[in-house]
N, C-alpha and C positions, 0 to 999 in steps of 0.2 A: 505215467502221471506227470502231467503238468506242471511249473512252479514257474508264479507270477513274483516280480520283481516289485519293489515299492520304495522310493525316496524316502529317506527318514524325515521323521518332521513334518509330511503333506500329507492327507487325507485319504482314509482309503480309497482305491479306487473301484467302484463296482465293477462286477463280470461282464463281456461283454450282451449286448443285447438286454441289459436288465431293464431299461428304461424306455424301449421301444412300446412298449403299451401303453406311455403316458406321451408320446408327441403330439402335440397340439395338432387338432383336426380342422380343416378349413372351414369358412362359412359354409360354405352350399352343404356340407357333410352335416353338421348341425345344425341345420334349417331342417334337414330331411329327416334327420333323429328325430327331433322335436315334434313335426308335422306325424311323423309315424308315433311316435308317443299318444301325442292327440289324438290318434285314429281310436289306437286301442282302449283310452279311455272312455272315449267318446262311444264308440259303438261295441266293442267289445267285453271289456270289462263289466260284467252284473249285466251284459246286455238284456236276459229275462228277471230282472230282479223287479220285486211287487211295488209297482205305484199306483196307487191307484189314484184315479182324480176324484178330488175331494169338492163336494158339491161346496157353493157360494157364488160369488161376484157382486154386484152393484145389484144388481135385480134382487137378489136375496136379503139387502138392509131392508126390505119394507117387513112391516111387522104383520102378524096374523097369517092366515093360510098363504094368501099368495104369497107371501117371503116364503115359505117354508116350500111350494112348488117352483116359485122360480129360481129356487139355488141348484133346482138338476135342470135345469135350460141347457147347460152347454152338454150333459149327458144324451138329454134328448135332439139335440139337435145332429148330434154323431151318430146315435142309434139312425136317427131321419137319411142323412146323407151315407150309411150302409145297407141302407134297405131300398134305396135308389139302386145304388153300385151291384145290388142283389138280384134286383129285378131288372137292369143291365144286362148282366150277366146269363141270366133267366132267357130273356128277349133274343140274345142274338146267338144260342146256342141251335133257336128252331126247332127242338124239339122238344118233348116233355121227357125226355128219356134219361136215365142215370147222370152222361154226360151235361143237360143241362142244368140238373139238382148240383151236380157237384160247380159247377161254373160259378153258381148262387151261389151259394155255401161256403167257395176258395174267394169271392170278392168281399163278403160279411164278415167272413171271420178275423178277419187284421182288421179292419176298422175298428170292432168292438173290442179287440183285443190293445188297441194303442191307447183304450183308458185306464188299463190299469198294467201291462207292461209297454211304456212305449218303444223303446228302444227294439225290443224282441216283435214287433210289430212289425218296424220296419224290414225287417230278415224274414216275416212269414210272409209282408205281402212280396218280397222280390221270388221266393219259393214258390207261392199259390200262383203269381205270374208265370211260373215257367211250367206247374202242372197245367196250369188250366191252356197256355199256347201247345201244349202237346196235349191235350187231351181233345181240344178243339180244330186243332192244325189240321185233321183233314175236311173242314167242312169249310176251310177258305177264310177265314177271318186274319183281321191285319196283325203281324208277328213283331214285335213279339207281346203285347200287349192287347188282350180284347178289348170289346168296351166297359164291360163292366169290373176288367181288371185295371182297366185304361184309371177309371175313377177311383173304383179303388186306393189306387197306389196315391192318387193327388191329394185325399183325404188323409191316409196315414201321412204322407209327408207334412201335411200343414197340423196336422196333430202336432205330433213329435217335434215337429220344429217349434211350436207355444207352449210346449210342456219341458222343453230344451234349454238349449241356448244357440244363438246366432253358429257357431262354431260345428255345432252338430248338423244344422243343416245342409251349411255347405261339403260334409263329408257325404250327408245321405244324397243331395244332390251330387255330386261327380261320381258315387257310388252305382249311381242310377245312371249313368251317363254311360259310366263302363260296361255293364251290363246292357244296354240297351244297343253298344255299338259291339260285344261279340256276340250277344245274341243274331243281330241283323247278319253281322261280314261271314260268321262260325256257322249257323244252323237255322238261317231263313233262306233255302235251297228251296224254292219253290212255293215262296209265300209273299202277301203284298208288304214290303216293309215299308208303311209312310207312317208309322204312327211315332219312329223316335223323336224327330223333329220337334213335332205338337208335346210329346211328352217334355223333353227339356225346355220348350220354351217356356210352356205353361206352370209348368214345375220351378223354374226358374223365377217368373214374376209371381208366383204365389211365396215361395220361400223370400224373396226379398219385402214383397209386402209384410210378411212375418219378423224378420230380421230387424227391418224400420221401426217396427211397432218395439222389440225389446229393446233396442237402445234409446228409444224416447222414455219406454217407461221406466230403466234405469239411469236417465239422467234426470228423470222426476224426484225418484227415490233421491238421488244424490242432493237434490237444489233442496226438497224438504226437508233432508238430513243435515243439510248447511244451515236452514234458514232456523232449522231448531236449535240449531249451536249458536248462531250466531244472535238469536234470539235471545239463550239462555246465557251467553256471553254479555250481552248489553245488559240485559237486568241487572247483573251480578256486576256491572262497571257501573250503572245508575244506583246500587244498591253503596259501592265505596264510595262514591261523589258524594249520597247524603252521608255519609258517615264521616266524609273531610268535612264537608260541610256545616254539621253540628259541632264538631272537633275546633271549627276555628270560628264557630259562633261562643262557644263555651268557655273557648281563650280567654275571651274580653270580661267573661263574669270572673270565671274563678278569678285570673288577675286581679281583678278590682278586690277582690275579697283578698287574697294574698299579701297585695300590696299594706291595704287597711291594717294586716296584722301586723306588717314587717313594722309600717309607721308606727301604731300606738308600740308595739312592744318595746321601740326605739326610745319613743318619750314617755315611756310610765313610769323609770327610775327618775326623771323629773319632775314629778308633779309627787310626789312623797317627797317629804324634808326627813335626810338621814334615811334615806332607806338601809337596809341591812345587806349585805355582800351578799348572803342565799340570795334575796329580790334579785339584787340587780345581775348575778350571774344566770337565774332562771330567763326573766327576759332580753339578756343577749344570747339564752338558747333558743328563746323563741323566735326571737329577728332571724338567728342566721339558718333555721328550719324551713322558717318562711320562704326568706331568699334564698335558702338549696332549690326549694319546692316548685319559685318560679322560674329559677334556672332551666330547671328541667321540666318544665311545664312548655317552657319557650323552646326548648330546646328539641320537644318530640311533636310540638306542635310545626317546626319546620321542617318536620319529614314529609308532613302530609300537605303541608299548604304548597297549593299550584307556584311553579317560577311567578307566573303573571299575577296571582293577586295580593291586592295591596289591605291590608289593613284598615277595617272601618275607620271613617274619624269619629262619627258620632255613635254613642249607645246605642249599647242592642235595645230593639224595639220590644216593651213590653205588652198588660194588656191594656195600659191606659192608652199606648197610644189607636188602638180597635177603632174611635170616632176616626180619623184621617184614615185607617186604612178604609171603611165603610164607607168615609166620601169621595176616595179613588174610584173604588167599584162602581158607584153609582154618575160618576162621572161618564167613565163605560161604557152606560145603557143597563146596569145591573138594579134592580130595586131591592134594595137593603135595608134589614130592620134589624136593631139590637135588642135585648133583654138581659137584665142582670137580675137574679134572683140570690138573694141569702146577704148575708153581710160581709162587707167587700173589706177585704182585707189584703194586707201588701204578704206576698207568698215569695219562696226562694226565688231568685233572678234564674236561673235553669230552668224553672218550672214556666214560669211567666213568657220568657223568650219561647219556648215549647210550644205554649198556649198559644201566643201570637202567629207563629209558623203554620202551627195546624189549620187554623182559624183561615190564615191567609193561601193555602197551599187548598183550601174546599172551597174559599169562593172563586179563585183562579178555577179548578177546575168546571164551577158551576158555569163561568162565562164561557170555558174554551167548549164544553161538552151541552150545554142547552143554556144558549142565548136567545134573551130575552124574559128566562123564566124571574121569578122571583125567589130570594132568599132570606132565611130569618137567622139570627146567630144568635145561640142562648147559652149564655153561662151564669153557673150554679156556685155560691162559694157554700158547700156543705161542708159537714163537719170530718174532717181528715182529707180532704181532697179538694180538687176543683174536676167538677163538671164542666162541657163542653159539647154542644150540640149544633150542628149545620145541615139546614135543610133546606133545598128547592123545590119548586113544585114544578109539573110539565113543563116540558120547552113549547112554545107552538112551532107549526111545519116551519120546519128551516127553510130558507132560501139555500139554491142552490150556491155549494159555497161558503155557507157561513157557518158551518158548524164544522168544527175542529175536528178529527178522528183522536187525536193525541196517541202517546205513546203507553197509558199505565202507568206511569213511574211515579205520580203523585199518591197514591195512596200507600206506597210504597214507603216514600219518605217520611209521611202520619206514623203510619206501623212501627218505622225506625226508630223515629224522635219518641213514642208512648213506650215503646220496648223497653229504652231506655231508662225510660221513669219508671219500668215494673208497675206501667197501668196496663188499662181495656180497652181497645176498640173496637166499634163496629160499620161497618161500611156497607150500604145494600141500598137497591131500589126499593122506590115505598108503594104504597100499592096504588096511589094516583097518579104513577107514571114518571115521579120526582126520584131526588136521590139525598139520603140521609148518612152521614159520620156522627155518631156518638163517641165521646172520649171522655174516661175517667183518670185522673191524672191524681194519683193518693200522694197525699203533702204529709208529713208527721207534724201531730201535735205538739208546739213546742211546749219543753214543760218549764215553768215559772221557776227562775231561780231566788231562793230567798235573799231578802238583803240582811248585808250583812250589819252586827249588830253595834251601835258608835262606840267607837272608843272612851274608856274612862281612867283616869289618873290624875293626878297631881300638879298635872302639865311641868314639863320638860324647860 
């Protein structure tokens, strides 16, 4: 028995050899792991496992019988090109005898058979190849591939390679390479070997045409998988833009309204002679609520406001000022008509700014999306709301050029601005070829405060 020594204080030290399983292996070592990994998943693993191809493609969106036949196109087109490979097979066997049934039979069967296991396809057609060169090999045919094992084999490979992936064909191609050169050098002792040649060549540019085609169509996938994110990325950044947007249009009302309160609350213990201490301590809780209110009103509204922009100077635009927007448009080339219906009255500043935006956000889209058409703009003062209505009519044939595609985002920012007022909108083509926004925008009733009733005594 042995007895290992050990330093006090220092770490064990393992046995000798314990660590030799884990020394780093060189590249070429794990290139070669890797590549053999890949084989076996690739061709081995579930290599007969059930796939079957599942009828569709492009031929198949049309509607009615023919969709419904041309989604087995690519079935029938492989049945077609086995039953060549069969009568191939048939053809140069020269007789009608067992040998040449079976010659047919060993080229048909892996074709039909790479629809529904491909992989295990490619293993039968390299098998049926080597029964059908020895079953045929004394009647002189080129070794190791007949002809109709010749095709055969070309069809399962471009199968399997579309039902694959790029990775798998290059294994079934050098697979077939190897086989085709120990067939020739091993056990074509007395037969014509020209067909490996023809076979890797053509095998070769059919699998790379196959190859080409999956990486085009997965970097399709990938662009239309980008273009949806990035698509649905923009929205969602045009969707926050209106949301600063109304945020630092809404500053300048509520402010105004804020400020109004902080001021009278300030001067209402002056305009009473002797007010009473409750007054005037209620309205310096009023003032400095106010001014918390705009503190912080000012204060969340510079999270959202861009570095660059600057602060209106003049008032947000209500709906009186609708005539100068109307005469813009029409300056344009836009033909514009107003309508007011119901009894016009002055509504929240929120509401009116809203009202203008929308107003002006449908006839911007009217000129950018069908110039030249004309537009009507109708608003309604009913009872609990305001209505709001913008309609075009046809655009005529654009010139080339003039008509905008735009991006969407305008009805978008409508939808924003009404969501927020907890109204309705509707947005749709009309059925004379125009485009119609209806908006309901619900205002509350205000309710009449009583006055209150004069003073009476003795005077003071």
């Amino acid at each position: 028995m042995t007895e290992t020594t050990q330093t006090r204080g220092a770490p064990p030290r393992p046995p000798d050899g314990a660590f030799e399983p884990y020394k780093p292996r060189s590249p070429e070592i794990r290139a070669a792991a890797d590549a053999l990994r890949g084989l076996r998943q690739d061709l081995f693993h579930d290599a007969f496992a059930y796939r079957p191809l599942r009828p569709g493609g492009r031929l198949a969106r049309r509607s009615g019988r023919i969709g419904a036949y041309a989604a087995w196109t690519p079935h029938a087109v492989v049945g077609g090109l086995g039953l060549v490979a069969m009568l191939c097979g048939l053809a140069s066997a020269g007789d009608s005898g067992p040998p040449s049934l079976l010659s047919g039979l060993l080229a048909l069967g892996p074709v039909l058979l790479s629809l529904v296991r491909p992989v295990g396809a490619f293993w039968c057609s390299l098998a049926a190849t080597t029964v059908t060169s020895v079953v045929s090999g004394a009647s002189g045919f080129d070794w190791p591939w007949a002809p109709g094992s010749f095709l055969s084999h070309l069809v399962v490979l471009v199968v399997v390679a579309l039902r694959t992936r790029p990775r798998t064909a290059a294994w079934m191609w050098l697979l077939t390479a190897a086989y085709g050169v120990v067939a020739e050098t091993g056990f074509g002792w007395g037969h014509y070997s020209t067909d490996v040649g023809p076979m890797l060549t053509v095998s070769a540019l059919l699998l790379l045409v196959v190859t080409v085609r999956h990486i085009r169509r997965q970097a399709e996938r990938e662009v239309t998988a980008q273009q949806t994110v990035t698509e649905h990325e923009r929205s969602r950044r045009t969707l926050l833009e209106e949301r600063t947007t109304i945020a630092r249009e809404l500053h300048d009302v509520v402010a105004h309204h804020m400020s109004v309160v902080a001021i009278q609350a300030e001067a209402a213990p002056y305009r009473v002679q002797d007010p009473p201490p409750e007054l005037e301590k209620a309205f310096a809780t009023i003032r400095e609520n106010a001014v918390a209110a705009l503190t912080e009103l000012r204060r969340v509204l510079g999270v959202v406001r861009a570095e660059d922009h600057a602060a209106p100077d003049a008032p947000q635009p209500t709906l009186a000022d609708l005539d100068g927007l109307l005469a813009n448009v029409r300056g344009a080339g836009l033909a514009a008509e107003k309508a007011v219906t119901g009894a016009v009255r002055e509504l929240p500043q929120g509401v009116e700014l809203s009202a203008y935006r929308i107003v002006q956000e449908a006839l911007s889209n009217t000129l950018r999306h069908a110039p030249g058409a004309s537009a009507r703009v109708e608003i309604g003062y009913v009872l609990g709301g305001l209505g709001l209505r913008v309609v075009n009519g046809p655009p005529p044939a654009p010139r080339p050029g003039e008509r905008s595609p735009g991006a969407g985002h305008g009805i978008t920012g409508m939808r924003e601005r009404v969501s927020m007022l907890d109204g309705v909108m509707t947005a749709a083509a009309t059925d004379e070829g125009g485009y119609e926004v209806t908006v309901f925008l619900p205002v509350p009733v205000p309710v009449p405060v009583p006055a209150a009733a004069p003073a009476t005594g003795d005077g003071a």
